[in-house]
N, C-alpha and C positions, 0 to 999 in steps of 0.2 A: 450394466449399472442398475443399480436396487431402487428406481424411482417411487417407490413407495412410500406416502405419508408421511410415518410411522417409522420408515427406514432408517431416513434423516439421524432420528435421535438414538439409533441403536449403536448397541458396543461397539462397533466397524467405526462411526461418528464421533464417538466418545472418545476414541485413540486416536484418530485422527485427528483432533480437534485440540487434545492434548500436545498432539506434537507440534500444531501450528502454534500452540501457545509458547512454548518452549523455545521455538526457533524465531517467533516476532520478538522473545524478550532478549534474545541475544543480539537481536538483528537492532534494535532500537536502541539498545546497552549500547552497543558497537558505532552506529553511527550516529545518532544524535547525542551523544556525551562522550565514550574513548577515544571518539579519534578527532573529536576539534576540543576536546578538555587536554588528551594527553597531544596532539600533533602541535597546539598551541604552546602550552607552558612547559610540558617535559622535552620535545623537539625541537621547539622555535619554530616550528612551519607556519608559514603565509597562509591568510583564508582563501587564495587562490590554489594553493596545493593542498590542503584539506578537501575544497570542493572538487579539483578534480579527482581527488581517490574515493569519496562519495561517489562523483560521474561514474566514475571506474566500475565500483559496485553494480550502478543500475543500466549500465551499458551491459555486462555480461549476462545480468538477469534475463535483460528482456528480451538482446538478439536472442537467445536460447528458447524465449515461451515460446515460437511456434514451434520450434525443432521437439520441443517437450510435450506439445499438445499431439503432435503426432507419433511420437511415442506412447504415451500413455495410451493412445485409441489401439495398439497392436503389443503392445509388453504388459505385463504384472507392472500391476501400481507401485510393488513394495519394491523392486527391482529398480525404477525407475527412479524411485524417492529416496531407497536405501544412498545407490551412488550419487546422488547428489548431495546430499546434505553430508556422506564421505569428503565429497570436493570440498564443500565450505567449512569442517572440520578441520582440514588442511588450513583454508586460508586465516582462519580466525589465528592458527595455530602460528603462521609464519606472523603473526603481525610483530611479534616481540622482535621480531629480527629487522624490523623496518628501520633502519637506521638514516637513512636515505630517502629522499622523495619517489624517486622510483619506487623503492622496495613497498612503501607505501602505498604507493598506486595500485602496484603491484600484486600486493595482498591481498586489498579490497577488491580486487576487482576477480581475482580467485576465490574467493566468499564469494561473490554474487552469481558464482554458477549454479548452486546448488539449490537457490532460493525458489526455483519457478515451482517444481513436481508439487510440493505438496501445498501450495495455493491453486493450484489449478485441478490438482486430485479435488478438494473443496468444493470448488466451482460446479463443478461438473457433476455433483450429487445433489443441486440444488434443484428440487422439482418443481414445475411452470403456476399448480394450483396457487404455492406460496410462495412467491420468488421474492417478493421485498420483505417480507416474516425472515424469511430463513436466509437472505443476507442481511438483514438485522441481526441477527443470533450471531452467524458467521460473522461478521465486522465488528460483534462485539467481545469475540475472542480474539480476535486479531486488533482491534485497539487496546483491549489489556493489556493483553503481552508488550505491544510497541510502546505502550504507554511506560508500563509501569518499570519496563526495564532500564529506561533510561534516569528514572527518577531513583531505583536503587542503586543504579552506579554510579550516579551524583553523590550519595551520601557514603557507599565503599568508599570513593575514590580521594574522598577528603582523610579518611584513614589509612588504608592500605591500597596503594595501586597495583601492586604483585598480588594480592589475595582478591579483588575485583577481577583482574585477568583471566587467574584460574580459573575462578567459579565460572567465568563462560566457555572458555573452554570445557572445563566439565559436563557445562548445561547443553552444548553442543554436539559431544561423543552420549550423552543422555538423551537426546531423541537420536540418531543414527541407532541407537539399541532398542530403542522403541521402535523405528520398521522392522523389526525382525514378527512383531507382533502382525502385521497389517497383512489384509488379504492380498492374493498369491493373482483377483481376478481385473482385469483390465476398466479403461477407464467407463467403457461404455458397452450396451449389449453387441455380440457380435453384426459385423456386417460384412456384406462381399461387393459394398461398393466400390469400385474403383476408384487408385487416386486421384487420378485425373476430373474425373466425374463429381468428387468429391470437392475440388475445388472449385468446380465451375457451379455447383451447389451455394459452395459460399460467396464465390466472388457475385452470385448475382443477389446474396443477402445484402452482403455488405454493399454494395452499391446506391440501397437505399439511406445508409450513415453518412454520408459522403457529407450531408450539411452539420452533422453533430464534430466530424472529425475536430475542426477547431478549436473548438470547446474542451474535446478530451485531449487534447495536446497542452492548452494552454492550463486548463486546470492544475494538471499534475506538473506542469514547469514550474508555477507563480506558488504551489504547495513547497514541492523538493527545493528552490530557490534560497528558502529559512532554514533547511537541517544544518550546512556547514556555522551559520552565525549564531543560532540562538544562546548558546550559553555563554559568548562573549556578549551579546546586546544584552541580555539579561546583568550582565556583569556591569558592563562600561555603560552603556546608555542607561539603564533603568537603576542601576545599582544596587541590585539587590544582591542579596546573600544565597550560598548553597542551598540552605534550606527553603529560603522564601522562593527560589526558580522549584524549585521540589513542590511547593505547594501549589506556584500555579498549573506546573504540568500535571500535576493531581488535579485539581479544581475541572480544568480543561478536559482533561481525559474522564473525570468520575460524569461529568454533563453527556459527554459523548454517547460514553456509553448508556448511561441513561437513558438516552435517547432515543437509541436504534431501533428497538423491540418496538415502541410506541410511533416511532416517523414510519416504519417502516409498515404498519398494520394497516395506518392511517392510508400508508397511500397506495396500499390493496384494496383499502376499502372505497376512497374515493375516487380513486384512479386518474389524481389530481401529481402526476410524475412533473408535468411541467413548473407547474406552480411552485410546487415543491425545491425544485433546482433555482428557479429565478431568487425565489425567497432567502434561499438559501446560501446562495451565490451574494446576491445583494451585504444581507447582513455581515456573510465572512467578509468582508471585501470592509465593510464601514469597522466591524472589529479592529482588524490589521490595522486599518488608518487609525485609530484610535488608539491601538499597543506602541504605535512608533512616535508619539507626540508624546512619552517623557512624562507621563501621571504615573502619580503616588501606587505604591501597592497595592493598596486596596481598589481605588483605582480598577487596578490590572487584574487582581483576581475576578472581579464581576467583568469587563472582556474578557479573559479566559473562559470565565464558564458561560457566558453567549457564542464567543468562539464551538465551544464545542457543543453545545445545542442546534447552532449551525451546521456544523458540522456531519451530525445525526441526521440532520430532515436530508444533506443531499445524497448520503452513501448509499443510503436503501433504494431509494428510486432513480438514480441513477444506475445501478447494477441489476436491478431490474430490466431497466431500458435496455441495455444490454443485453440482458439473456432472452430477449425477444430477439435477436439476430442470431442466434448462435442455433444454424440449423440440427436436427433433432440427427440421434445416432453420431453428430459428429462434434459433442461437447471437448472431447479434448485437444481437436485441432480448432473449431471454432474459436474457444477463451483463450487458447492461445494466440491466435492472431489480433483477437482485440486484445487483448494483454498486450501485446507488442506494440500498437498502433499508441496505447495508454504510456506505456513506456518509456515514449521518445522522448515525454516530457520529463521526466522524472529522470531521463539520461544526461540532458543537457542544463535540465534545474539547476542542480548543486553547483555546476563548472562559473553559470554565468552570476548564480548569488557570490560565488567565491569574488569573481569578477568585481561586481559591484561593489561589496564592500573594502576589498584591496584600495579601489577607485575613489569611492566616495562617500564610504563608513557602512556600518551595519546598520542605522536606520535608514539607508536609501532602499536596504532590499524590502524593507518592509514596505515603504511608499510604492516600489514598483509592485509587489506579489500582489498591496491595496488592488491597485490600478487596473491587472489583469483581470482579479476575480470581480470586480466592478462591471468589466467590460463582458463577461463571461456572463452575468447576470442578466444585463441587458441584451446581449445576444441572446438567449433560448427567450425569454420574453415575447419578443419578435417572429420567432420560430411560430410555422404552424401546428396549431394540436393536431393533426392527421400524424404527423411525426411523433408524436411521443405514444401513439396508439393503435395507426396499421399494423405494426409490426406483431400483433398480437396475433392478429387474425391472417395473417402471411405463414405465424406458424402452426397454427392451427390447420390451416389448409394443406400445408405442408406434411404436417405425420397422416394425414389422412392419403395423401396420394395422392 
């Protein structure tokens, strides 16, 4: 792996970075608009069978990231990235044929094999100098893409739902043709560490996460929770129109992104990670309570676009934090195991927002997702700074021998 500066931004990054755009805008097209816009009004399917073919999608993902991460440390990246995003070509493709809740499930959950290689190729060329910079950048092509895909098939879909279809499919076999561009060299420099060896490498990293796991469980549950409902709450509680959900997931997303490059420097520079996540937890958490009490539009565009300000301060230093555990030469079984661990929540997110709103409408998911990132906030709070900072100097020691 090309750890270099400089590297980062080179053409190898450049394609890469396009394809992750390509495949977040299908991936967000797909599940936060086609499949609870059309599984709702063209199907008739329940928010409980929408949320489990979301489930479906991120259940396949993520058992797969560590089996992915250790591929990538021993195969061609293009190889590994090529056949996957073939799998999810497949799936996006059967989705026309889901006529049936199974098939439905089904589908999604075949889409979501293909997801992991090239976020975690990403990952894994992020170098230690600048790690919250440069998952700032990274997180802010991957919320454009998720973002703005779902806001363009909001407004296809109100015209033609067979010509929105295509175009992701098309946009889908369009990055599978773009790995034929991508280098041939593995995920990281060679090694002749043992597996074995290797693990016990990480398992004594990961050992010291053992107090964050909660957090990263719960975060990504009380996040995933909202994809099956938003365009119906949008709809029935808030009553807005296609285009006014269009503007605030713009509003939201355009803050986000704004954000990253500037949260994420800040907290290289001040090496204030914890702070950061508390802050940041807090406000998303007071947002969400504030989107489910039924204010005016305008209202809701100024919380959207604090939502996504929020949003910004926690991505960068949290994935930071992270790649302080992800021992050195073994980034693509590393982020794949914390990918996994991050996962769970995001597996069983969608099934239980499905749950909830079947149960007790779409603004109770927003009252609980409130609740969680509240508690989430207050948690790392409490946490000691030695935790958001050893870890630095663990891997430090560690490439030294």
């Amino acid at each position: 792996m090309h750890t270099n500066q400089n590297g980062w931004f080179g053409a190898e990054m450049r394609l890469i970075s396009v394809i992750l755009f390509v495949v977040e805008f299908v991936r967000g097209a797909v599940l936060v608009s086609l499949l609870p816009i059309y599984g709702a009004k063209s199907l008739g399917l329940a928010p409980d069978v929408i949320g489990a073919a979301i489930s479906a999608h991120y259940i396949t993902d993520t058992l797969l990231k560590m089996a992915i991460g250790y591929l990538l440390d021993r195969f061609s990246i293009r190889i590994v990235v090529q056949a996957g995003l073939i799998i999810s070509l497949a799936g996006v493709y059967l989705l026309q044929f889901a006529e049936l809740p199974w098939m439905l499930i089904g589908s999604a959950a075949l889409y979501g094999i293909g997801m992991s290689p090239i976020w975690i190729v990403c990952l894994t060329k992020v170098t230690k100098e600048k790690r919250a910079t440069q998952m700032g950048l990274l997180y802010t092509i991957w919320m454009v893409g998720l973002g703005s895909g779902p806001i363009v098939c909001n407004i296809l879909l109100d015209y033609n739902v067979s010509f929105t279809y295509k175009l992701l499919v098309s946009m889908s076999a369009a990055a599978c043709l773009l790995t034929l561009f991508m280098s041939k060299e593995k995920a990281n420099t060679p090694s002749s560490i043992p597996m074995r060896q290797q693990f016990i490498i990480l398992k004594e990293r990961l050992s010291h996460i053992k107090l964050l796991l909660p957090g990263m469980i719960l975060q990504t549950t009380g996040a995933s929770m909202l994809i099956p409902i938003l365009p119906v709450f949008a709809d029935q509680e808030l009553g807005l129109s296609g285009t006014q959900y269009s503007i605030l997931l713009t509003a939201g997303g355009v803050c986000a992104v704004a954000g990253l490059v500037p949260m994420g420097t800040l907290s290289d520079k001040l090496g204030g990670k914890k702070w950061f996540l508390t802050a940041g937890f807090m406000l998303f958490s007071l947002g969400l309570y504030l989107l489910a009490s039924g204010l005016t539009f305008w209202y809701c565009l100024l919380i959207s676009a604090g939502l996504g300000l929020s949003y910004s301060a926690i991505l960068p230093a949290w994935n930071a934090l992270l790649a302080a555990y992800v021992p050195p030469k073994q980034e693509g079984l590393g982020w794949g195991v914390l990918s996994t661990f991050e996962g769970i929540g995001v597996m069983i997110g969608p099934g239980i927002g499905g749950l909830i709103a079947a149960w007790r409408g779409e603004a109770a998911v927003f009252w609980m997702s409130a609740i969680l990132f509240g508690l989430i906030g207050v948690f790392y709070f409490f946490l000691p700074i030695r935790l958001f900072t050893v870890n630095d100097k663990a891997t430090n020691k560690l490439e030294r021998g």
